[in-house]
C-alpha positions in Angstrom: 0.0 0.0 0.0 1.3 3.7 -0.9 0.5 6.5 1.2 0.9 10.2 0.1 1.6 12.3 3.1 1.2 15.9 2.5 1.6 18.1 5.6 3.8 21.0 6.0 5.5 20.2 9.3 8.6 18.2 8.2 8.9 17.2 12.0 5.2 15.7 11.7 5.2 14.5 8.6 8.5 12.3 9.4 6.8 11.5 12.8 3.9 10.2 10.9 6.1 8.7 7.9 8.0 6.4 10.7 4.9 5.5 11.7 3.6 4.2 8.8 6.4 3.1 7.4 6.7 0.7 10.6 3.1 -0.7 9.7 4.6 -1.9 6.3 3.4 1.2 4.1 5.2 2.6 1.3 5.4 6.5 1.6 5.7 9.6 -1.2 5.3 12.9 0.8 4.7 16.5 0.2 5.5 19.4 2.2 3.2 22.2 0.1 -0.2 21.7 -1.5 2.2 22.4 -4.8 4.5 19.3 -4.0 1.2 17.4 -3.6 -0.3 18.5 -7.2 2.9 17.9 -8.3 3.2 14.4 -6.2 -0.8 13.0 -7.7 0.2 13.6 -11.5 3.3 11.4 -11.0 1.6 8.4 -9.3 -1.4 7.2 -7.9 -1.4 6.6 -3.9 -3.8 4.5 -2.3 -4.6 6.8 0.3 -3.8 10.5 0.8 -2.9 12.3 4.0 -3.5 15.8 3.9 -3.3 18.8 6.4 -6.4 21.0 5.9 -4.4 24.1 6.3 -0.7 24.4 4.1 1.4 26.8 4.1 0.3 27.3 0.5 -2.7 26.9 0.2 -6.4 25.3 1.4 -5.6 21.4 1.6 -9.6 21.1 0.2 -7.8 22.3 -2.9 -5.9 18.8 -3.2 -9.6 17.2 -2.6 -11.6 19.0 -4.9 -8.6 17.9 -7.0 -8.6 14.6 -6.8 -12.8 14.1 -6.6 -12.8 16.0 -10.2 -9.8 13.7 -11.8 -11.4 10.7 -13.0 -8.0 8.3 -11.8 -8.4 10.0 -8.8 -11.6 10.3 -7.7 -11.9 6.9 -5.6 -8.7 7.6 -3.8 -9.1 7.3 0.2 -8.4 10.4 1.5 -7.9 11.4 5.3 -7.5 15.0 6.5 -5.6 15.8 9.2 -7.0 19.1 11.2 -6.1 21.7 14.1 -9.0 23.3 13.0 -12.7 22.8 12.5 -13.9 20.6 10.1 -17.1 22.1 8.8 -20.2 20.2 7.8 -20.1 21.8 4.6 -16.9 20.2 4.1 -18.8 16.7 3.9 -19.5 17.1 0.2 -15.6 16.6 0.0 -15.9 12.7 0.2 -12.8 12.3 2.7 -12.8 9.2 4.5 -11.8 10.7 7.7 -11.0 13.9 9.6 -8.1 13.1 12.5 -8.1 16.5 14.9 -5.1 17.5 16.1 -3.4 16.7 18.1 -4.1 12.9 17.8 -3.5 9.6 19.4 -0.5 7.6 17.3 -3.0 4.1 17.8 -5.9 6.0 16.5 -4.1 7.6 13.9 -2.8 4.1 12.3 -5.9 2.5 12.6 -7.5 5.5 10.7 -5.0 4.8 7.8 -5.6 1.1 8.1 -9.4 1.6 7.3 -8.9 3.9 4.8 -6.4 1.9 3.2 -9.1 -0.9 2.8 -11.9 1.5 1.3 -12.6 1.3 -2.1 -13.9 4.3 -3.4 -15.4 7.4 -2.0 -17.3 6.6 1.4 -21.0 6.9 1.5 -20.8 8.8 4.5 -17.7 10.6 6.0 -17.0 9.5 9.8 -15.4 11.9 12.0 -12.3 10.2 14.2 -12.7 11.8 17.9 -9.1 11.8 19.5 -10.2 9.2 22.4 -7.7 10.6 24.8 -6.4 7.1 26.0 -3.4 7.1 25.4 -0.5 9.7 26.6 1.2 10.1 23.1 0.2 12.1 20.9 1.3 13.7 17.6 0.6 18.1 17.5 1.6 19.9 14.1 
């Protein structure tokens, strides 16, 4: 499985990329929505990991991206958020919306689902930090 990782904290986004590289997935990241434009025209990932807010840009950008691309549009995407995830966000498709800061076992079994969806999700699910565990990843 290949995971695109686009978040603009280098420190997070190698946090998160030992992570899942220690669950057995292959990683391409992105530290700018531009790197990730860049990143979806040279291959296809089977699940995308983006920070809502870049330092270039809206990270919806990326998702209204990939729902209008036909090779794209079933991609698995999960957003990673300090801020509020509206409800009019919804129509985006994403498969999940991980707050921030999150719990490192929620966060890998987030990409775990997503990694075994198929196509857009009938209905997005919103992943609640459950606040069980100590560590935690902030970016």
């Amino acid at each position: 499985m290949r995971v695109l990782i686009v978040e603009d904290s280098l420190e997070l986004q190698e946090l998160v990329g030992e992570l899942l590289r220690d669950e057995g997935y292959q990683l391409d990241t992105a530290l700018s929505l531009a790197e990730g434009l860049a990143a979806l025209e040279q291959a296809t990932p089977d699940v995308l990991l983006v920070d809502a807010k870049l330092g270039d840009g809206d990270g919806r950008k990326l998702i209204v991206r990939c729902r209008s691309d036909e090779r794209l549009a079933q991609l698995s995407i999960i957003v990673m958020t300090a801020a509020p995830w509206n409800d009019d966000d919804n129509d985006l498709s994403v498969t999940a919306v991980i707050p921030k800061p999150f719990d490192i076992n929620d966060f890998v079994a987030a990409v775990k689902v997503a990694a075994t969806v198929t196509g857009t999700p009938d209905s997005s699910f919103l992943h609640e930090p459950s606040g069980t565990c100590e560590t935690s990843l902030q970016g």
